[in-house]
The first five atom37 places (N, CA, C, CB, O) and aatype in JSON, in Angstrom:
{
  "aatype": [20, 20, 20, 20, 20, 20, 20, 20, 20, 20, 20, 20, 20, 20, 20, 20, 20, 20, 20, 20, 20, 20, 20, 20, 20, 20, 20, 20, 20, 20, 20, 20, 20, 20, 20, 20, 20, 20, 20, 20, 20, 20, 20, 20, 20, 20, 20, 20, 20, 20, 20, 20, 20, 20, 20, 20, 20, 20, 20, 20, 20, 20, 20, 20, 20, 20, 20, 20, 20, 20, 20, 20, 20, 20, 20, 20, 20, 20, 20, 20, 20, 20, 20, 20, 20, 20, 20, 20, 20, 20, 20],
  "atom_mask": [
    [1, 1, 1, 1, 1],
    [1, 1, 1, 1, 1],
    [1, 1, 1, 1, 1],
    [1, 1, 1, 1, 1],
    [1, 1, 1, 1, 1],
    [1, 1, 1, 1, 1],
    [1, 1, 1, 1, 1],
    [1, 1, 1, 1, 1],
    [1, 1, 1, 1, 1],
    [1, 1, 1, 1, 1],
    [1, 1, 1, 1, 1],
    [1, 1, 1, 1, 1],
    [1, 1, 1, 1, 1],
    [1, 1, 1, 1, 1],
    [1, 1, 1, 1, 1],
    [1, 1, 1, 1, 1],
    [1, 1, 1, 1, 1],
    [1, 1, 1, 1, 1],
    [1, 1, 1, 1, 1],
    [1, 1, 1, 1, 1],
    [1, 1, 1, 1, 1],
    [1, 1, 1, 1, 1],
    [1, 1, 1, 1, 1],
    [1, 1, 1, 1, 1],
    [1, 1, 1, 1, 1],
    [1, 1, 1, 1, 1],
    [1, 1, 1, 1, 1],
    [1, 1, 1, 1, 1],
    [1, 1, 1, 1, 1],
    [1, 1, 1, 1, 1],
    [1, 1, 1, 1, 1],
    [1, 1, 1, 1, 1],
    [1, 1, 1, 1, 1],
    [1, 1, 1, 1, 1],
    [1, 1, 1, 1, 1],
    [1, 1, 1, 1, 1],
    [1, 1, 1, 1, 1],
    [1, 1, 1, 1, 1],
    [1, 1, 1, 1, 1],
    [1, 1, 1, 1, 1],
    [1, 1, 1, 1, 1],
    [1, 1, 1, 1, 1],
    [1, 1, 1, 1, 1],
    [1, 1, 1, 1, 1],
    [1, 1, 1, 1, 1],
    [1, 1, 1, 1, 1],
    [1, 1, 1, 1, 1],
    [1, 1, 1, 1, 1],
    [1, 1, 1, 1, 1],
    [1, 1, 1, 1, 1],
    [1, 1, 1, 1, 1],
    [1, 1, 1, 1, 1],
    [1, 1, 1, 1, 1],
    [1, 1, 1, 1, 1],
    [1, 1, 1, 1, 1],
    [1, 1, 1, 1, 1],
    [1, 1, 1, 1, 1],
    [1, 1, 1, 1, 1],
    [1, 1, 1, 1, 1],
    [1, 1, 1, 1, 1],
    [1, 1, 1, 1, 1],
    [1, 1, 1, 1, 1],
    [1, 1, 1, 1, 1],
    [1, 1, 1, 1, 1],
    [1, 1, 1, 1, 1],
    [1, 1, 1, 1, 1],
    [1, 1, 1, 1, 1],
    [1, 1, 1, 1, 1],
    [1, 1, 1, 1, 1],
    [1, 1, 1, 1, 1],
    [1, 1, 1, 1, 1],
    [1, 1, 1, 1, 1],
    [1, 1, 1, 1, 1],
    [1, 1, 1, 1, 1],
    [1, 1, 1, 1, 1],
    [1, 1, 1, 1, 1],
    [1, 1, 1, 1, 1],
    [1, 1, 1, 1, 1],
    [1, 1, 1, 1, 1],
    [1, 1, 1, 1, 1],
    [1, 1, 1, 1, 1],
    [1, 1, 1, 1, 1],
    [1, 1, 1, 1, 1],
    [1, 1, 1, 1, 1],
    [1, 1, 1, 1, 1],
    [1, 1, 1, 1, 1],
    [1, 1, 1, 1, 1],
    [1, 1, 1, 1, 1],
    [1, 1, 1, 1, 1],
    [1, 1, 1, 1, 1],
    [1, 1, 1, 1, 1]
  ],
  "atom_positions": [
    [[47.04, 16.98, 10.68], [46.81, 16.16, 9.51], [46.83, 14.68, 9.88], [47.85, 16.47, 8.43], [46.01, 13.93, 9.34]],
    [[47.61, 14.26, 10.67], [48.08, 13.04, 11.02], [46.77, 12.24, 12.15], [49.7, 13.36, 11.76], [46.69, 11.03, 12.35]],
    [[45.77, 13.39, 12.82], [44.97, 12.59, 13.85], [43.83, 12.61, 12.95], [44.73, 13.23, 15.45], [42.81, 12.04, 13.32]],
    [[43.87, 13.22, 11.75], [42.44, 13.13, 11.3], [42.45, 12.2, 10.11], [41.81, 14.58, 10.92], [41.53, 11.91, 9.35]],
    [[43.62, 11.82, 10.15], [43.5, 10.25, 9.29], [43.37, 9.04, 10.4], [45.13, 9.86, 8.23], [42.51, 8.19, 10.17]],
    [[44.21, 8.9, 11.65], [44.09, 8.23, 12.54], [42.6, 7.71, 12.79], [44.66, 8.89, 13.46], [42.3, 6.52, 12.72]],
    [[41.5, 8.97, 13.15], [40.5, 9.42, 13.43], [39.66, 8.46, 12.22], [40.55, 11.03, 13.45], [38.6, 7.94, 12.55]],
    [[40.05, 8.32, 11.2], [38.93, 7.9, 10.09], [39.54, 6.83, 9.77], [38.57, 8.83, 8.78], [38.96, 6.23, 8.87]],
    [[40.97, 6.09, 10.34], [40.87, 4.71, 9.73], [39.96, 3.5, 10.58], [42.42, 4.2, 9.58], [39.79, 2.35, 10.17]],
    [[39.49, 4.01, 11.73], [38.55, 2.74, 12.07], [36.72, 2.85, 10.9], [38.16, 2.96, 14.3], [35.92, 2.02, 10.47]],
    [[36.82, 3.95, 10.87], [35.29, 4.15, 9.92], [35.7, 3.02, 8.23], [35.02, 6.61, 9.34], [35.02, 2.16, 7.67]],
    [[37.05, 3.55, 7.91], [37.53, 2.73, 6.63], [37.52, 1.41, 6.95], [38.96, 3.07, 6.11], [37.04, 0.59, 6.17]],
    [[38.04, 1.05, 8.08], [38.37, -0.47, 8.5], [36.98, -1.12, 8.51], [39.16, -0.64, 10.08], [36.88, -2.33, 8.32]],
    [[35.96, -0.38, 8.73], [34.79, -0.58, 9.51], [33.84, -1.09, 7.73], [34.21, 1.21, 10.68], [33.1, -2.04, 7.5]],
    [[34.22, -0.23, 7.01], [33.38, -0.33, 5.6], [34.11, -1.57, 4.91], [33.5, 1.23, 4.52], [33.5, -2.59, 4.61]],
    [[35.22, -1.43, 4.74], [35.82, -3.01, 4.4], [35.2, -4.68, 4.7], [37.12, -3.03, 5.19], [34.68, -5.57, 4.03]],
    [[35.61, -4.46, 6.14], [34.56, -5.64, 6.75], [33.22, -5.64, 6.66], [34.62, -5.79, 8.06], [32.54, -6.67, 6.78]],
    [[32.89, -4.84, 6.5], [31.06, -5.08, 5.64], [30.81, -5.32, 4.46], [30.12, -3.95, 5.57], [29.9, -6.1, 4.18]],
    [[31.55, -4.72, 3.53], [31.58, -5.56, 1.9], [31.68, -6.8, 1.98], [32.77, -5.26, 0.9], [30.79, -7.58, 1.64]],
    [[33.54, -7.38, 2.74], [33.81, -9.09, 2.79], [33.25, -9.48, 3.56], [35.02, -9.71, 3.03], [33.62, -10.63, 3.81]],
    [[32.04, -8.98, 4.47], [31.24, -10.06, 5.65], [29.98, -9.76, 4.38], [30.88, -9.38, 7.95], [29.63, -10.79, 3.8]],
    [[29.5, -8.87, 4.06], [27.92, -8.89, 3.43], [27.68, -8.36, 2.17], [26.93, -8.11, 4.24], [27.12, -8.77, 1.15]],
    [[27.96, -7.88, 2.33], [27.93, -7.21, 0.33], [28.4, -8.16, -0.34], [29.03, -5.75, -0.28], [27.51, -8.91, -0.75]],
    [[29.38, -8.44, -0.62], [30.54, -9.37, -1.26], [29.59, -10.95, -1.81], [32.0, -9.77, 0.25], [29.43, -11.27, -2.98]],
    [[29.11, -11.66, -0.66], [28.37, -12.61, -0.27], [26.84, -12.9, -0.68], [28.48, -12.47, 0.9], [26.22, -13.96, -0.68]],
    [[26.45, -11.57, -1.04], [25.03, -11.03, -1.56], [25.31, -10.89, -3.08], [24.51, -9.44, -0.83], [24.5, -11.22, -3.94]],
    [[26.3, -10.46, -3.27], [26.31, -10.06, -4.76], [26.18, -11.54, -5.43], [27.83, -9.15, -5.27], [25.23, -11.88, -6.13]],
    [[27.31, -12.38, -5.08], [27.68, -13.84, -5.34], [26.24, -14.48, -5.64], [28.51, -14.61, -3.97], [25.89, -14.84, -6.76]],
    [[25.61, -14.54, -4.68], [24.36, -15.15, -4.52], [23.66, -14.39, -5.97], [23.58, -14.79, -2.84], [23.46, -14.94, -7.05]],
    [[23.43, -13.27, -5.65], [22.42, -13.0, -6.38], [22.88, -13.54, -8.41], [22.15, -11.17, -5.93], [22.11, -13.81, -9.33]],
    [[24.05, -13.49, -8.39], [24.62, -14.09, -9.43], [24.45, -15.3, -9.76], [25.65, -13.99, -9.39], [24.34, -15.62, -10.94]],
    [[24.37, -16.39, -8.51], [24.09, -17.77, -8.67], [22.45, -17.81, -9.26], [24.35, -18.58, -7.13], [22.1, -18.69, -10.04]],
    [[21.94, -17.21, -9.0], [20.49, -16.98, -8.75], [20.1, -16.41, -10.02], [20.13, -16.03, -7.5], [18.92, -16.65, -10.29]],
    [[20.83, -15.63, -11.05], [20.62, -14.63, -11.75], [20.64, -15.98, -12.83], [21.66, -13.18, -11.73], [19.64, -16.19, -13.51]],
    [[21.92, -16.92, -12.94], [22.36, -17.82, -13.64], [21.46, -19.28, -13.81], [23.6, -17.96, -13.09], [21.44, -19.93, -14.85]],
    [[20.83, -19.61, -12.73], [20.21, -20.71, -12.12], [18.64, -20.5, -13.49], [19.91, -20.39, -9.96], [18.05, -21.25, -14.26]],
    [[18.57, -19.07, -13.11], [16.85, -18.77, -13.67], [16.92, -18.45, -15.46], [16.05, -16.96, -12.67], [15.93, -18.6, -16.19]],
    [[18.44, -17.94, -16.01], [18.48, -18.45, -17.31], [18.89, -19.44, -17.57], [18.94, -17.91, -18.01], [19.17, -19.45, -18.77]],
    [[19.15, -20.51, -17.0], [18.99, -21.64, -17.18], [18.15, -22.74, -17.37], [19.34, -21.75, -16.72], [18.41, -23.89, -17.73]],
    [[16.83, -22.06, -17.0], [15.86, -23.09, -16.99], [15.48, -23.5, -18.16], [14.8, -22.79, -16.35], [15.94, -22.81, -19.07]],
    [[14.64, -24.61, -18.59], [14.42, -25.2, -19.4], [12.8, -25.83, -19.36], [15.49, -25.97, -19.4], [12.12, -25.9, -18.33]],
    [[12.47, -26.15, -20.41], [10.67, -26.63, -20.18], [11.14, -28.11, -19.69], [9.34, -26.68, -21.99], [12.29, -28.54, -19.79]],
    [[10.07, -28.78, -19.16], [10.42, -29.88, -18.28], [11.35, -30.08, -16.92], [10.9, -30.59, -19.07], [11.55, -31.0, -16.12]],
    [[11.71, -28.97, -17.06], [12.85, -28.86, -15.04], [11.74, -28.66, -14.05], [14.27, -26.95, -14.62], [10.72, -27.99, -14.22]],
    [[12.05, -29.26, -13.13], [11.2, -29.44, -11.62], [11.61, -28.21, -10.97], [11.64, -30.89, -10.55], [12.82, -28.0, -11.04]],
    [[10.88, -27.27, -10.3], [11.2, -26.06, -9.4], [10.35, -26.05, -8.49], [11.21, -24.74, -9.99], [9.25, -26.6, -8.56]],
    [[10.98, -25.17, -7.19], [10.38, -24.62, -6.72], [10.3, -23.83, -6.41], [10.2, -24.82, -6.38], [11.42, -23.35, -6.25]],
    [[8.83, -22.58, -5.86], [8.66, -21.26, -5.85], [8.78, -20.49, -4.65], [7.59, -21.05, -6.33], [8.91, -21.21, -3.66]],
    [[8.77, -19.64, -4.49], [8.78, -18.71, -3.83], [8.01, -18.91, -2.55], [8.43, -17.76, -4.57], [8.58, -18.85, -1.46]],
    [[6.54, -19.18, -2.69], [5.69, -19.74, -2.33], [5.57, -21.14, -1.69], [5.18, -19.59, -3.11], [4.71, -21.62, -0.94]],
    [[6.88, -21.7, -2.31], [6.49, -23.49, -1.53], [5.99, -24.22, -2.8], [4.89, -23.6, -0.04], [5.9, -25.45, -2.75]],
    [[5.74, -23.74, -3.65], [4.8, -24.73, -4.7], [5.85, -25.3, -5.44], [3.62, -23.94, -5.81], [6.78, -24.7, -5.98]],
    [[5.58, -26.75, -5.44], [6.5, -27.4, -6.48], [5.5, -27.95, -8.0], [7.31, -28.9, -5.57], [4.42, -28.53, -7.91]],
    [[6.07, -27.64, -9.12], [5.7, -27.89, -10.36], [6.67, -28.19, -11.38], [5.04, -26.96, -10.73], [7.86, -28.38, -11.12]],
    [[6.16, -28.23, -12.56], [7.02, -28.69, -13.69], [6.76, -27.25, -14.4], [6.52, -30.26, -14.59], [5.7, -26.61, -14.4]],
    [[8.41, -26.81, -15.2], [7.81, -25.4, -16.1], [7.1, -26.6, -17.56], [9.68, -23.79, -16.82], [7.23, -27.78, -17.91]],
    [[6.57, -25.74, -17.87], [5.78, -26.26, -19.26], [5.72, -24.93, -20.15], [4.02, -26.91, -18.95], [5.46, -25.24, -21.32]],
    [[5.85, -23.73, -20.0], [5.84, -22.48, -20.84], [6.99, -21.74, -20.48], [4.59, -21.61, -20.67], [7.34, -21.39, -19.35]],
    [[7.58, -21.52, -21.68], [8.47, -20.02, -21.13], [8.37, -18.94, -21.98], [10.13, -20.16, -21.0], [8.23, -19.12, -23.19]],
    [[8.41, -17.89, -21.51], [8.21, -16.38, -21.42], [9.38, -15.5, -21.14], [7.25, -16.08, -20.39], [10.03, -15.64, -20.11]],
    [[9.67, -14.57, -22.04], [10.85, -13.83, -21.3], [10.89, -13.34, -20.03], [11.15, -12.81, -21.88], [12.01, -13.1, -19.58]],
    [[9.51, -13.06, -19.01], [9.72, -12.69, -17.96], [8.62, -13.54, -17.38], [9.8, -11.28, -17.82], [8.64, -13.48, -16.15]],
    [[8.02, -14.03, -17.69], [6.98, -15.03, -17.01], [6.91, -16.52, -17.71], [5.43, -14.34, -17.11], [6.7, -16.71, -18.91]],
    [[7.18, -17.74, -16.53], [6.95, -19.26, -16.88], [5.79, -19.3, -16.51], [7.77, -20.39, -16.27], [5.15, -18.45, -15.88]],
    [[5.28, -21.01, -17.18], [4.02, -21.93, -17.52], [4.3, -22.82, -16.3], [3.99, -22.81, -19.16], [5.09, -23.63, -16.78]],
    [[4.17, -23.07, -15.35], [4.63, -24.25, -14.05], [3.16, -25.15, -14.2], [4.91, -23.35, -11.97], [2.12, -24.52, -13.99]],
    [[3.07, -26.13, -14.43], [1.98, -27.53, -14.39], [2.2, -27.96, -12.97], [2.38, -29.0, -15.6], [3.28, -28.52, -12.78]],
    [[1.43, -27.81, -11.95], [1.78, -28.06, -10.15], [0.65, -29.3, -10.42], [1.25, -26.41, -8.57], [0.58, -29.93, -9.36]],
    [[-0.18, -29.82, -11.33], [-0.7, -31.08, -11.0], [-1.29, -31.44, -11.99], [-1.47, -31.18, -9.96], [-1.75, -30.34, -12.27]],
    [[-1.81, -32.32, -13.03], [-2.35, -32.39, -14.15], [-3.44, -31.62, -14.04], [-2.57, -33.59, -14.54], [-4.07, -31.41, -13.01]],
    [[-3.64, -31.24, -14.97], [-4.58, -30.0, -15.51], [-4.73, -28.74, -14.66], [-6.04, -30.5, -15.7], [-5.78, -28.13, -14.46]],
    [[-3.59, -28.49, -14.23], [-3.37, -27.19, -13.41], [-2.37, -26.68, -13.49], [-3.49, -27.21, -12.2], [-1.5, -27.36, -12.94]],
    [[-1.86, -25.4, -14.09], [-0.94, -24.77, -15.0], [-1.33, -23.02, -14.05], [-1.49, -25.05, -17.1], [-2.35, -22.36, -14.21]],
    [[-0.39, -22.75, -13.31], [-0.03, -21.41, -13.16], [1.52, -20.77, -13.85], [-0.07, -21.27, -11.61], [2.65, -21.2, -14.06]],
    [[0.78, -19.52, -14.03], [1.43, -18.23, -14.5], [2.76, -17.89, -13.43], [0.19, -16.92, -14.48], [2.27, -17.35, -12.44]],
    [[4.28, -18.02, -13.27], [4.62, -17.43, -12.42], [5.68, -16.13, -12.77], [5.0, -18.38, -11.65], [5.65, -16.01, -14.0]],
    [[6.31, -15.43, -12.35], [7.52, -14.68, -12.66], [8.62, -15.21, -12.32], [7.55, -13.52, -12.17], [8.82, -15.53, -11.15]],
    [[9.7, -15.44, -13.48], [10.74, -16.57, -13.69], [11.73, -15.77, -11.88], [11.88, -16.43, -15.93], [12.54, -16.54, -11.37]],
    [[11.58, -14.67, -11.34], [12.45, -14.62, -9.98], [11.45, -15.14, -9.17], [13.05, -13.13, -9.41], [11.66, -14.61, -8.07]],
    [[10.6, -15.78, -9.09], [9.9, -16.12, -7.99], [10.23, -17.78, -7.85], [8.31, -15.69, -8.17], [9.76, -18.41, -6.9]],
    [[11.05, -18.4, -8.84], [11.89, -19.82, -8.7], [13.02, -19.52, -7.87], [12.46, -20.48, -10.17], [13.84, -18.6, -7.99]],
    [[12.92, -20.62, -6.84], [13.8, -20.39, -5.92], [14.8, -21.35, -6.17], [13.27, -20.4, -4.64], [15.98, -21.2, -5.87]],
    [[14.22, -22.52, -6.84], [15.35, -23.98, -6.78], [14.96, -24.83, -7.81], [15.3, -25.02, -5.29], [13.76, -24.95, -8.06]],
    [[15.99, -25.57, -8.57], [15.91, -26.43, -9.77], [16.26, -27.66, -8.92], [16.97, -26.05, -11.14], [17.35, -27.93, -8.41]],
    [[14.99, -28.4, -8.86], [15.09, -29.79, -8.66], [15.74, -30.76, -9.18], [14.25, -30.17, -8.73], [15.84, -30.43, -10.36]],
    [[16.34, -31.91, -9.02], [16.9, -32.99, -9.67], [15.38, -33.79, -10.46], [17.85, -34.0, -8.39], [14.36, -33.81, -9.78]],
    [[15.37, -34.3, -11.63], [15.0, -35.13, -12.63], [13.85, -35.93, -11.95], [16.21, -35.99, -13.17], [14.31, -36.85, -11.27]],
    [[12.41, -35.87, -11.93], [11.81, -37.14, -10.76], [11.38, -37.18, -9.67], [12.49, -37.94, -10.39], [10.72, -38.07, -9.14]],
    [[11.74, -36.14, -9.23], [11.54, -35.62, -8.03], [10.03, -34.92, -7.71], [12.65, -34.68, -7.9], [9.91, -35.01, -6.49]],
    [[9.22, -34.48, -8.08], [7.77, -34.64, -8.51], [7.29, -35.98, -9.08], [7.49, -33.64, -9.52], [7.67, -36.52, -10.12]],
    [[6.15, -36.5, -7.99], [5.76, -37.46, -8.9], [4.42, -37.1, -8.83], [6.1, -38.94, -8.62], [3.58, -37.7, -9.5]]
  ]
}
């Protein structure tokens, strides 16, 4: 009884340190991320997935209005914002 717990506490030890090295760390994120994108607002500067920086101008429960240059307005899916710019930062 005693070697076949021996036997399986490095596999336990082993799953621990992978939650607090990566799981743990992923979840967090994806939370920051989850929070960041109901947050947005019409007029916030982002950028996409893609590299494209624009202004949102439409929102949609699952798809924004992004204006990337006067008179040019793409369709995107609100997880494909990667980052909320500071105020100005598009000119």
């Amino acid at each position: 009884m005693m070697s076949s717990l021996t036997s399986m506490l490095p596999l336990v030890l082993m799953f621990v340190v992978l939650y607090f090295v990566m799981i743990r760390p992923q979840m967090k994120k994806q939370k920051e991320h989850r929070a960041m994108i109901d947050a947005l607002a019409k007029g916030d500067e982002v950028v996409t997935a893609g590299g494209l920086l624009g202004k949102v101008t439409r929102m949609g429960d699952a798809y924004l209005g992004i204006e990337l240059a006067t008179g040019v307005e793409v369709q995107l899916q609100r997880s494909a914002i990667v980052q909320v710019l500071p105020k100005g930062s598009i000119k």
